[in-house]
N, C-alpha and C positions, 0 to 999 in steps of 0.2 A: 127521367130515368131511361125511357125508352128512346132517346133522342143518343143518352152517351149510349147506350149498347148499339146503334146503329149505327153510329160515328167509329166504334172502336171494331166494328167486322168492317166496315169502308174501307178505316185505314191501314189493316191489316192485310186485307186482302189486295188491296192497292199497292204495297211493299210486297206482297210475293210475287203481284205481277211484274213487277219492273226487275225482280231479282230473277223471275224466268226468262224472262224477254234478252235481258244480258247474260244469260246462261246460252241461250239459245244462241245468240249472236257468236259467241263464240265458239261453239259447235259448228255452226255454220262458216268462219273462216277455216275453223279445224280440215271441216269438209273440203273445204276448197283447198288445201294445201297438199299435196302430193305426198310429200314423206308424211305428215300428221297423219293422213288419212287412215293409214293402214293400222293405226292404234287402236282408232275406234270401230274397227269390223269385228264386232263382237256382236248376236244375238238377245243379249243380256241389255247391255249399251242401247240397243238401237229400241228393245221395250224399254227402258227407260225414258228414253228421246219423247217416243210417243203419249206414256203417261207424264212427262216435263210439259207437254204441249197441252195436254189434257187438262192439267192444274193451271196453268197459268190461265185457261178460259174460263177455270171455275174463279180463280181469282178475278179476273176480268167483272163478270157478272155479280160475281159477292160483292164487288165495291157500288156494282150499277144496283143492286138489290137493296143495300147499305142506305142509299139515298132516298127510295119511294117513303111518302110519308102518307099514303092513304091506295086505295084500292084501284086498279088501272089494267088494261091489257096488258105492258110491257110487264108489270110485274108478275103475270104469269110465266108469259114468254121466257124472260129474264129467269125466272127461278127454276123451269125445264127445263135450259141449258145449262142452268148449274148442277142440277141433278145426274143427267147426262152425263157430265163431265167430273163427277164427283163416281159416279156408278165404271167409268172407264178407267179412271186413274185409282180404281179398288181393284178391278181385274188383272190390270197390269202388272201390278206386283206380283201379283196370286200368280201369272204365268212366266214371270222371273224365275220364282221359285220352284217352279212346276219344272219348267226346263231346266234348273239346277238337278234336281233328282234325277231325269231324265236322263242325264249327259253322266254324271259325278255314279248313278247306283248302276243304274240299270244299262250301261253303255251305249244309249242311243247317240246315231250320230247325224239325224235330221236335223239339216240346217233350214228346209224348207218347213218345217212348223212354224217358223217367226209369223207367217203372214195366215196361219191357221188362229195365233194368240190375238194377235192384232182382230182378225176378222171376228172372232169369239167374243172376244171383250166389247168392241161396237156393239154386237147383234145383241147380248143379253142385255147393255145400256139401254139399248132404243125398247128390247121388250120389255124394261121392266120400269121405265119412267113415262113412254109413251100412254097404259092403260089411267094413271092417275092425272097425264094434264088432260086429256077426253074428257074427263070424268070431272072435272071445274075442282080437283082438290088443290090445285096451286092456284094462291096469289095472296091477298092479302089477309095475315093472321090477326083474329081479333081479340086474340087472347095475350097475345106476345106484343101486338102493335106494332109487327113488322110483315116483310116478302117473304111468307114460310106458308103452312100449312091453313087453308080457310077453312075449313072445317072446322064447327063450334061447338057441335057432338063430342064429346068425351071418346066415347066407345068408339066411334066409326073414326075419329081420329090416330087413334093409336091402332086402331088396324090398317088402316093408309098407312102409317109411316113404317108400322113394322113390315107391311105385306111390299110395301115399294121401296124402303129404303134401308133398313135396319137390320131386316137377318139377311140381305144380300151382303151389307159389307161387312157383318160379323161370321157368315161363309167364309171370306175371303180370306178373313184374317185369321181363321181357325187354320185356312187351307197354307196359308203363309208359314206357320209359326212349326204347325207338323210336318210341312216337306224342309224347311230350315233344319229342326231338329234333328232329322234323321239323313239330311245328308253329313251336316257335321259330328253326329254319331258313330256312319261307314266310314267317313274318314278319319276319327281316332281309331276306329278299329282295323284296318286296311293299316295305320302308321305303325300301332302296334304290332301286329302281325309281322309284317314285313321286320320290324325292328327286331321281333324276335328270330326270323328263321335266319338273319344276318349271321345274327350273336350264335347260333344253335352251330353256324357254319364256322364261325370261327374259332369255336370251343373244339369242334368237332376236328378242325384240319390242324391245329395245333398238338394234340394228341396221334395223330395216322402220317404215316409217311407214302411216300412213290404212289403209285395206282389208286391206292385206296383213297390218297387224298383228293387225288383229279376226280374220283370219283364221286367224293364228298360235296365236291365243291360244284362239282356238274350238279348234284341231288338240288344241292341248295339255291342255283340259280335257275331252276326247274320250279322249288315252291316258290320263289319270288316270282316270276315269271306268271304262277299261276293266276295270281292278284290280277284285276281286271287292270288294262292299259289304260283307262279314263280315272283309275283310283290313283296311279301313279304318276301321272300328272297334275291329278289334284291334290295330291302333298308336293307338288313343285311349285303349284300355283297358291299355293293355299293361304295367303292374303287375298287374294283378288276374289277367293272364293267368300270368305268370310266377312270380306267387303260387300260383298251382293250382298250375305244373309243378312246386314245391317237393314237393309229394307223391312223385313217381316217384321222387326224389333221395333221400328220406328212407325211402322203403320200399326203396330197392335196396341202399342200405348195412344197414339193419335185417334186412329178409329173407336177401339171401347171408351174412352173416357168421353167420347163426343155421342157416343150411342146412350151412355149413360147419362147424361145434362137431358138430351133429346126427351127420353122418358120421365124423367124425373119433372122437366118443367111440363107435361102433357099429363102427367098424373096429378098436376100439384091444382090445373085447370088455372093456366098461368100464374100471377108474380103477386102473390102475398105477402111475403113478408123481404128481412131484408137478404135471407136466406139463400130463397127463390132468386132475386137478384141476382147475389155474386154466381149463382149457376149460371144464371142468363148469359153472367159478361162472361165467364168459363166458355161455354158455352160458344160464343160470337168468336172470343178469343183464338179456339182449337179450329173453328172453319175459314174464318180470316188467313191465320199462319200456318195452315195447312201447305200452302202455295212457298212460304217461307221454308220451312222444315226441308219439302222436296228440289229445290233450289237448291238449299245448301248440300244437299247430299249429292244430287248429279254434278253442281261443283266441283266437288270434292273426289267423285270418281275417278278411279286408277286409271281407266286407259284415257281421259281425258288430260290427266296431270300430266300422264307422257306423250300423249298429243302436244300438249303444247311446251312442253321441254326441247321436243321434236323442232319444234317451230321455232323457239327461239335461238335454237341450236343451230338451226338453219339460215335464221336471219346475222348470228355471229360467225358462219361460217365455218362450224364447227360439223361434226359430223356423228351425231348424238346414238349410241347406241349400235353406232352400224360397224363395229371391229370386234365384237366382242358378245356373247349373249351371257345375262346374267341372269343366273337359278338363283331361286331363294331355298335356304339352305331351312326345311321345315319345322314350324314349334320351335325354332331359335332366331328368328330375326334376321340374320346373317347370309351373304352371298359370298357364294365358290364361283369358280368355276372348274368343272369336272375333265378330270383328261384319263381316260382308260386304255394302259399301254396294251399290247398284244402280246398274251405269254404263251407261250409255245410249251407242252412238258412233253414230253417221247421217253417211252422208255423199252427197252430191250431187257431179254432175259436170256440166260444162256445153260447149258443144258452141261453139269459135271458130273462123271461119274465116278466114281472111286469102288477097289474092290476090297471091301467086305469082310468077305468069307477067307479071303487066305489072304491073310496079314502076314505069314512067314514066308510067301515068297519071294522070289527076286526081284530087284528094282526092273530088269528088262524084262520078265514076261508079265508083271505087275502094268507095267505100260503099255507092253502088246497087247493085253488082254483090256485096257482101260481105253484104247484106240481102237478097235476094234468092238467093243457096245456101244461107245460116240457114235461110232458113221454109224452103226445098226439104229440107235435111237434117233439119230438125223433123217437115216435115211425113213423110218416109219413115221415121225412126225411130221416131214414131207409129205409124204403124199394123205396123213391126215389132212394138212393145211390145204391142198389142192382139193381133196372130197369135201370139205366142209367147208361154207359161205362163210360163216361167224369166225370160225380160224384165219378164215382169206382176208375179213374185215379188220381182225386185231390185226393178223402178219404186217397189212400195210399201214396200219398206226403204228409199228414197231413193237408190238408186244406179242411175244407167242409165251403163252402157258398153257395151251391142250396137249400133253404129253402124257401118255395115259403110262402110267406105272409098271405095267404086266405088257409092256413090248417084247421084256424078256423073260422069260417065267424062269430062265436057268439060272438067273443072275438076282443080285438083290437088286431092289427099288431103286433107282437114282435119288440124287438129293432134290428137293426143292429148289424152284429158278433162283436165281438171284437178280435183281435190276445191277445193271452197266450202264455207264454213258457214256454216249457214242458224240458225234459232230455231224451234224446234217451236210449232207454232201451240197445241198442245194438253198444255204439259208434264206430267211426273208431277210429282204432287204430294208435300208431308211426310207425309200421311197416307196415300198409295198406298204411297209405300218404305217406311213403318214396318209397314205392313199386310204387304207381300213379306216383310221380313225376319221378321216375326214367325209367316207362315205359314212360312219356310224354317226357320227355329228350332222349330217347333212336327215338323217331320217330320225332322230330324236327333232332336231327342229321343228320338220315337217309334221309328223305327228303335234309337237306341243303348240303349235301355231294352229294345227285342225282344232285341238282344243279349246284354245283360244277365242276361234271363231262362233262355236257352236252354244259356247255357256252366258 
C-alpha cells in the first residue's frame, strides 16, 4: 500500500513538473518577443511567474521524495526544499490578492512593492521551514512509510506540522479568500453606484431643460467622477480582475482539504484501516497535483492568452490589437468601443421690458418709455457684470442672469430672462474635436495601461 501512495504523489508531481516547465518555456519566448512582451507587464502576472517557479520545484522534489524507500540524508534535504517551496507558492497568492485590494480599494499605485511580496514571501519560507529541518524533524516517516515528517511522538508531531507548516498556509488562505471578497464586493458596489447616479442623471435632464439641464448634468458627472479612478477601471477590466481572484478559490479548496488528510492521518497514528488509506492516497493525490492545478491556471492567464495571440499575429503578419483598444462592456460580457463627441451648450438670456402700469397709453410713448428702461437696465446690469467676478464668469459663458429687479423702483419688475440662440462667432472646428477626442483617448489609455501594470 505504501509503495502505490508513493508511486501516485511521484507521478503526479512529475506531470506538474513538466506541465510548469512548458508553461514556463513559453513565458519565456513570450519574454523574448517584443510586441508579446508588453501583455505580460503586469505585477499580478509576474507573482505568478514566481509562485509557477516555486511549484514546479515543489513538484520537482515531490517526485524525488516519491522514490526514497527508507531513511537517507537526501530525503531530508529533499523534503526542506519542498517545504520551502510549498511555504513560497502559499505567500504568493496571498500577495496577488494583497495587491488586488491594494490597487482596486484603497488606490495604491506602487508598482515597486512587487519586489517587497517576492522578498517577503522568500524570508518568511526560510523562517519558518529552516527552525524544523535544524531540529532533524524532516525525513523519513515511520508512521506513513514515506519522505514526511520523522517524528514518532504523536504530540510533538502535530505541533511540528501545525507550528511549521499548517496554520502558515491556512493564514494565507484565510488572507486570500477575505482580500478576494472584498475586493469583488467594492466593485459590485462602486458598478452599482455609478449605475445609479447615471440613471438619477438621466431621469433628471429629461424632466429640466437650458441651464438647469447643463447643470444637472455637470452635478452628475461630479458624483461619477467622485468614485475612485482604480474602481473605474476595474469595471473595465473586470474579467481580468476576477480572473486573478480565481487564485484564492483554487488555493482554498487545494490547501484546507490537504491541511485536513495532514491531521487526520497524524491523529489516526498512521494507516489503520482501509479508511486511513483512501486519505493517504487523498492525501499524496492533493500534493502531487498541486503543481498540475497551478500550471493550468498560469496557462490559462488573460495577459498570457494575448501574449501569445500577439505572437502569432505577428508571426502571420497581422497586426493584433494595435488599431483599435477594446473595453469590455461590464457584468455583460460584451465589447464597445466608446467615442464621446464634444457638446458645446451656451446659452444667452436677454432682458424685456414691457410697461405694466399704463396699458392705455399710446403705442409710441409705450415704446419710448420701454426703450428707455432697456438701456437703463442694460446700462445697470453693465456695470453689475464689470463689479462682480461671478457675473464676469457667467457673462463670458454667455449667460447673464444677475439683474436685480429694483434697478428701477419707479417702474414695475421686468420679466424673467428668457434663453435665445445665438451662433458662435468662432465655432470648434472637425479638427479641434478630433484633436479633444484623441487627446481624451490618449489619457483613458494611459491611465488603464497604469492599471494594468500595477494589479
Amino acid at each position: 500500500m505504501s509503495k502505490t501512495s508513493d508511486h501516485l504523489w511521484a507521478v503526479t508531481s512529475a506531470v506538474g513538473t513538466g506541465l510548469s516547465f512548458l508553461v514556463l518555456v513559453v513565458i519565456a519566448v513570450m519574454y523574448a518577443h517584443r510586441t508579446s512582451r508588453v501583455h505580460l507587464d503586469r505585477v499580478s502576472f509576474r507573482l505568478m511567474l514566481y509562485s509557477l517557479i516555486a511549484n514546479m520545484f515543489f513538484g520537482l522534489f515531490g517526485t524525488i521524495c516519491g522514490y526514497f524507500t527508507g531513511p537517507s540524508p537526501g530525503c531530508a534535504l529533499s523534503l526542506f526544499i519542498l517545504q520551502l517551496s510549498l511555504q513560497i507558492s502559499s505567500f504568493l497568492p496571498f500577495c496577488i490578492a494583497l495587491n488586488l485590494q491594494l490597487v482596486v480599494v484603497h488606490g495604491v499605485r506602487w508598482k515597486h512593492l512587487e519586489k517587497y511580496y517576492a522578498a517577503c514571501s522568500v524570508v518568511m519560507a526560510l523562517a519558518i521551514t529552516i527552525p524544523p529541518y535544524a531540529a532533524g524533524q524532516y525525513g523519513w516517516d515511520p508512521l506513513e512509510l514515506q519522505c514526511w515528517y520523522t517524528n514518532h511522538v504523536r504530540q510533538q508531531r502535530i505541533a511540528w506540522q501545525i507550528g511549521a507548516q499548517l496554520i502558515w498556509t491556512g493564514l494565507t488562505v484565510i488572507g486570500e479568500v477575505s482580500t478576494a471578497c472584498m475586493v469583488v464586493t467594492y466593485m459590485f458596489r462602486a458598478h452599482l453606484r455609478r449605475k445609479r447616479v447615471l440613471s438619477v442623471a438621466n431621469s433628471s435632464m429629461s424632466s429640466v431643460s437650458g441651464y438647469y439641464r447643463h447643470k444637472t448634468r455637470s452635478q452628475a458627472v461630479s458624483s461619477d467622477n467622485s468614485l475612485k479612478p482604480m474602481a473605474f477601471h476595474a469595471n473595465t477590466y473586470a474579467n481580468v480582475i476576477f480572473r486573478i481572484a480565481l487564485y484564492p478559490l483554487v488555493s482554498f479548496i487545494i490547501n484546507l482539504t490537504s491541511i485536513g488528510t495532514v491531521i487526520h492521518s497524524t491523529s489516526t497514528n498512521g494507516i489503520q484501516n482501509a479508511n486511513d488509506y483512501r486519505i493517504l492516497l487523498l492525501s499524496d493525490f492533493l500534493y502531487g497535483g498541486r503543481a498540475i492545478v497551478y500550471a493550468l491556471l498560469a496557462a490559462t492567464d488573460l495577459s498570457l492568452l494575448r501574449a501569445v495571440r500577439a505572437f502569432v499575429a505577428h508571426l502571420r503578419g497581422c497586426k493584433w490589437g494595435s488599431t483599435a483598444t477594446i473595453r469590455s462592456n461590464t457584468f455583460t460580457g460584451t465589447s464597445r468601443t466608446r467615442r464621446d463627441d464634444l457638446v458645446v451648450q451656451v446659452e444667452l438670456s436677454t432682458v424685456v421690458a414691457r410697461d405694466a402700469a399704463n396699458g392705455g397709453s399710446s403705442a409710441s410713448d409705450s415704446a419710448t418709455d420701454s426703450k428707455e428702461r432697456n438701456l437703463t437696465a442694460t446700462r445697470e446690469a453693465s456695470s453689475l457684470v464689470s463689479a462682480d467676478g461671478e457675473a464676469v464668469d457667467k457673462a463670458e459663458r454667455g449667460i447673464l442672469v444677475c439683474v436685480d429687479p429694483s434697478l428701477n423702483t419707479d417702474n414695475p419688475p421686468l420679466m424673467p430672462p428668457r434663453a435665445i440662440a445665438f451662433e458662435l462667432s468662432s465655432p470648434i472646428t472637425r479638427t479641434q474635436s478630433m484633436r479633444h477626442r484623441w487627446e481624451q483617448a490618449a489619457r483613458e489609455q494611459a491611465q488603464e495601461d497604469e492599471f494594468m501594470r500595477i494589479i
